[in-house]
N, C-alpha and C positions, 0 to 999 in steps of 0.2 A: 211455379208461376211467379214472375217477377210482379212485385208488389208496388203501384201507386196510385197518386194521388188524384183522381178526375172531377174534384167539385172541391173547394172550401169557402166557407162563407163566416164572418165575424161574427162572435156572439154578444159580445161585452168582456170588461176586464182583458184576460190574457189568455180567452178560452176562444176556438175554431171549432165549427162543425165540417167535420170532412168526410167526403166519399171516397169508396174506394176502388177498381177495378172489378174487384171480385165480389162486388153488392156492398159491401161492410160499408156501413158508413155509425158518425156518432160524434161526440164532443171530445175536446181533448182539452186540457187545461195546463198551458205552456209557463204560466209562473213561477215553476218550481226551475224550469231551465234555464232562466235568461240572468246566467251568470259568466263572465269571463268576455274577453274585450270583446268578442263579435259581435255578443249575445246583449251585454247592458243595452247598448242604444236601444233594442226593445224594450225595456223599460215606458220609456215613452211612449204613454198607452195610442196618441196619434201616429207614432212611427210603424210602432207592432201592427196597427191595423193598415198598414199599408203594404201587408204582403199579397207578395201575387205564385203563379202556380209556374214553376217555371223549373224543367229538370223532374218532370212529374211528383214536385212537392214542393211547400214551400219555402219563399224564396224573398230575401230583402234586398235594397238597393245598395247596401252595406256588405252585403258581401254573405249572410247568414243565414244557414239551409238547416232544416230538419230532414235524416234521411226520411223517407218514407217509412221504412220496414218500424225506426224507431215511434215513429205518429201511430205504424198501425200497430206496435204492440202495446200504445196509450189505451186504445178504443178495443181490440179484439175480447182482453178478458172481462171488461166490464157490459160486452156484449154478451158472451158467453154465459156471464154469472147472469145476465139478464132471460135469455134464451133457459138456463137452468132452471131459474125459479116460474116460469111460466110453462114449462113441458114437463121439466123431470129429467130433461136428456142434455147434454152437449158435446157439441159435435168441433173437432179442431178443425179451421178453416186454414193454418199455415203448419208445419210442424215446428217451424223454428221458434211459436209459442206456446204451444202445446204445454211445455211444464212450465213455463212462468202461468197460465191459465190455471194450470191444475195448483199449484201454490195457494194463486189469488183466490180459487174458490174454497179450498182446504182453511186459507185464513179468515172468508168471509162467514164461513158458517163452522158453526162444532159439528168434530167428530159426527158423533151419533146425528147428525140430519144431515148428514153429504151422503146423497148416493146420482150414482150416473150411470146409467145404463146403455 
């Protein structure tokens, strides 16, 4: 399934709620990225929030895109470790995050209380 982006809406700061094609939707919080010539002018918290969706992800008048696949591997495992800790179960929605998921959840909890069934 080609993965994007069909809803984003500004939170505050440098954080986006985004949806996704395949239901996934969630926060993503872009300040760790906005380094190197494209990316500074987002900096400026009025410029950053003047992204639009364009290319099925976001997109600036500057010229600076997040692919999709990388926005949904921001939100998939903090949905997952979310979906874990209220079922018991989690399930991979892409495989191409499947083991960054399994990491994230391995780090989020010890050994002895991670099980997935």
């Amino acid at each position: 399934m080609f993965i994007h982006v069909t809803n984003a809406r500004y939170c505050g700061e440098y954080k986006v709620w985004l949806s996704f094609n395949d239901g996934i939707e969630g926060e993503v919080d872009l300040a760790a990225e906005l380094y190197g010539q494209v990316f500074e002018p987002l900096k400026d918290k009025e410029f950053f929030k003047s992204f639009e969706l364009e290319g099925h992800t976001l997109s600036w008048s500057n010229g600076a895109d997040f692919a999709p696949e990388f926005l949904y591997e921001q939100i998939v495992p903090n949905a997952l470790i979310e979906c874990f800790l209220l079922s018991g179960r989690v399930k991979a929605y892409n495989d191409a995050v499947a083991l960054d998921v399994a990491a994230k959840i391995g780090a989020a909890f010890p050994k002895n209380q991670t099980t997935i069934s």
